[in-house]
Structure formats: C-alpha cells, structure tokens
C-alpha positions, 0 to 999 in steps of 0.5 A: 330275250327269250333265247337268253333266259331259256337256258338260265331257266333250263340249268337252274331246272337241272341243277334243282334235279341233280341236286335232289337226286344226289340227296336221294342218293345219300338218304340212309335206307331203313330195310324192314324185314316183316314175317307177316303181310303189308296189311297186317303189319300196318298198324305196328308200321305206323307207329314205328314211322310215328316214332321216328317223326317224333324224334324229328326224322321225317320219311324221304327227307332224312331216310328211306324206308324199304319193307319186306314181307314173307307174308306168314311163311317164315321159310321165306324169312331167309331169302328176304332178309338176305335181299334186304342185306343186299340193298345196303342199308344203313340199318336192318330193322327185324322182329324174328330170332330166326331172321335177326341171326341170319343177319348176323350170319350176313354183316357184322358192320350194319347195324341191326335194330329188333323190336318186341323179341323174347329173352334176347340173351336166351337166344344168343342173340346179345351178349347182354342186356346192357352190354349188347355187343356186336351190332346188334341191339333193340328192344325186348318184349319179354313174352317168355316171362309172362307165360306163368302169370297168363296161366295164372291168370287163367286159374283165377278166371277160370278155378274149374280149369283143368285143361289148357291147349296151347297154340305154339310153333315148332321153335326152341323158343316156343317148346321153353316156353311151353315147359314154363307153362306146364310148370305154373300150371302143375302148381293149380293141378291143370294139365297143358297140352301143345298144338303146334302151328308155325304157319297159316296153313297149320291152324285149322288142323291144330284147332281140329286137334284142340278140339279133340282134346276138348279143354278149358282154355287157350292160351297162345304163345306170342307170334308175328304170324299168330297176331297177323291171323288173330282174327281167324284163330278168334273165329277157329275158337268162338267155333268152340266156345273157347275162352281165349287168353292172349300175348296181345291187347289187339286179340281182344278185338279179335274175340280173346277173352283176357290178354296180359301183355306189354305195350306193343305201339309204345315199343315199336315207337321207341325204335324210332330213339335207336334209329335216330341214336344209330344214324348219328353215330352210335354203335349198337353195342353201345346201346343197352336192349330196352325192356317193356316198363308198362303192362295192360291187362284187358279183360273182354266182359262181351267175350266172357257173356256170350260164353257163360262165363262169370268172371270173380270180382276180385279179376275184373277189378284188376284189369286196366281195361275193359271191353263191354 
C-alpha cells in the first residue's frame, strides 16, 4: 500500500515544484537602478511597491524586483546600470539622466521607466512630453521650474536676504539651473553664489566654503544624493544657523526651514500605472511623460524659532503645512 502511494505523493511533489520554478522562470524582473543606499531609498521603494499592489500587481507573484545601489557615488551608476541591463529585465526603472542615457546607449528594446527626473526634453532624453519616442517614458518631477519660485520664496521670508549659497552638483543640469537662480534672484538685488557637491565625500568642504562666504540662505538643488544625506546637510546647516530652503518636504524633518516641492510618494506611486500598462503590452512611446499636478509647501515654524527667525504672516498662511 505504501510502496503505491509513495511515488503517486513523490511526482505530484515534483510536479508542484517544477511548476513553480517554471512560473519563476517566466516572472518578468523589475531592475531598479538606485543612485543612493538601500536604506535611504526605503521609503520611495516602498511606495513604488504600494503602487503597483494597488493596480493589482503583486511581488513574486506577477514580477520580480531586483535593485541596484551606487550608494551615493554616482561613478558607480554606469557599472550598475549595465549590470541591470545584463540580467534581461522586462523593464529598467531608473531616477538619473546619467544612468537613464546610459541605458539608452545599452537597449533600444527594453523598456526604460524614470521617476522624478527634471525637463526630460531638456536633457535629450524624450523627444517630447507627449510623444516620448524610443522606449523611454515616466514621470517629471519638474525641479528645474520651481528653482525661481524657491528663490522667491526666500525674498518673502527672508526681505533682508541678500545673499543665497547654493548647494549643487557639477552637472549640465544643475549649472542651468543655477543660471535660473541667479536670474530670480537679481530681480530682489540678492546675490547667489554656487558650491558644489556631487558626492557624499564633498559636503563638509562645500559647507566649509558656505561658511566662509557667510549668507543668508541655502537653497539646495534636487538631488538623489542630497535627499539620501539631508540629515547631515541639515546638521552642516543648523552648525551655521542657516535657514534652509529645500527641493524636498522630507528635508523639513531633517531641519529645512521651507521646502516647495511636488509629491514625491504620489510620483513613485504612479509608476506603478506605466509598469502594469508596459508588461501588457504598451510601448513606452506610446506613453505621454506625466507631470506633478499637486504642489506642498511646508514651512518649519520649530526651525524658523530656534533661528530667530519671524516669519510674515501673509507667508506662513500660504503653506499647506506646518510643523511646530
């Protein structure tokens, strides 16, 4: 009797597991290339993987994820996004121009999905908002047109302001961006001065150097490596009682005393809408480049007390949010 059922019980076993390792063979992989840490990019992962389980796509059951990390050192962006390309994935995710155009340069088949980047038209990167082309399509997050209203926003906060340091790094786009800085801020008789940082490793020298030029205000470009390190930029600036405007709301815990941004958890949530549309069959290009249709600004009431600072009236009734 046994000597019968062992073996029925045995291929049924087998059966159960060559099935579902052929399912795992055919999962489409997800590669997300990440220019930061695993733990600083946890809480935007999160929300990406929110976003898909709300369009009904669950991890190990309809795809496989695999991440990346350069861990703050965008030299290292290349070298991983060609290791991503190499594990054949169904979609390449990335948040970088550098890393999306080395993509570009790797596949022009596979799909490849970008989340919060600035002007993608600007940086070559699609040919069009709505009519991306290639295989290349995602979402904006628009940072290089809030750079004037940041900056405006620091002449109705600050009106003595007269000198803003800005913390960038060394790239086409950021040095644009820069120039757009300089423009608004001509406009309020406030002078602008760069310091550049493009890694982890170059901040305390630029702070140094902020310090040097003694300003008013920082304003910080948007940068994965910036929002990976806020918390130390906030303590490099609450060292020098520097009011902090931000490209980010999760800066504000970090000590920022004003952020205007778009939002971020709901864009890396939408990703989740062009992953479900491009693994049933759409071609990126047929998939307009989303903008960011709701902006937060948050205003850090604690912050702007332990500074000394009185903030108008008129400027705090305009935030969305305050933290006191």
């Amino acid at each position: 009797m046994f000597c019968l059922e062992i073996p029925k019980v045995y291929g049924a076993l087998m059966l159960a597991v060559l099935s579902s390792m052929a399912t795992a063979q055919v999962l489409p992989l997800i590669a997300n290339v990440s220019p930061i840490t695993a733990e600083q990019a946890g809480p935007r992962l999160a929300k990406f993987k929110q976003g898909l389980r709300e369009v009904g796509l669950i991890e190990g059951r309809d795809f496989i994820l695999k991440s990346w990390y350069a861990d703050g050192q965008p030299e290292r962006l290349l070298t991983l996004t060609k290791d991503a390309f190499e594990s054949n994935p169904a979609i390449l995710f990335v948040v970088t121009p550098a890393s999306i155009k080395a993509a570009q340069r790797m596949t022009s088949t596979i799909p490849i999905l970008f989340a919060s980047v600035s002007d993608p038209v600007g940086n070559g990167i699609v040919a069009s908002l709505a009519r991306p082309g290639g295989n290349t399509t995602g979402l904006s997050g628009q940072s290089e047109d809030l750079v004037a209203k940041r900056v405006e926003m620091i002449h109705e906060s600050l009106p003595r302001a007269r000198r803003i340091a800005v913390l960038q790094a060394d790239t086409i786009l950021h040095h644009r961006m820069f120039k757009i800085a300089n423009s608004a801020a001509t406009q309020f008789g406030i002078g602008v001065k760069s310091f550049v940082a493009s890694s982890p490793t170059e901040l305390d020298t630029a702070f140094a150097d902020i310090k040097a030029y003694r300003p008013d205000a920082l304003l910080i470009m948007a940068l994965p490596m910036y929002y990976g390190e806020r918390e130390r930029i906030g303590k490099l600036a609450q060292a020098q009682r520097l009011p902090v405007f931000a490209p980010e709301s999760e800066f504000i815990d970090a000590g920022s005393l004003v952020s205007y941004a778009p939002s971020y958890d709901e864009i890396f949530r939408q990703v989740g809408v062009f992953i479900k549309k491009i693994l049933g069959g759409t071609k990126p290009a047929d998939l307009p480049v989303e903008q960011p249709t709701r902006f937060e600004m948050v205003v850090n009431i604690k912050v702007a007390k332990s500074l000394g600072i009185v903030l108008p009236k008129t400027f705090i009734l305009r935030a969305d949010r305050l933290v006191e």
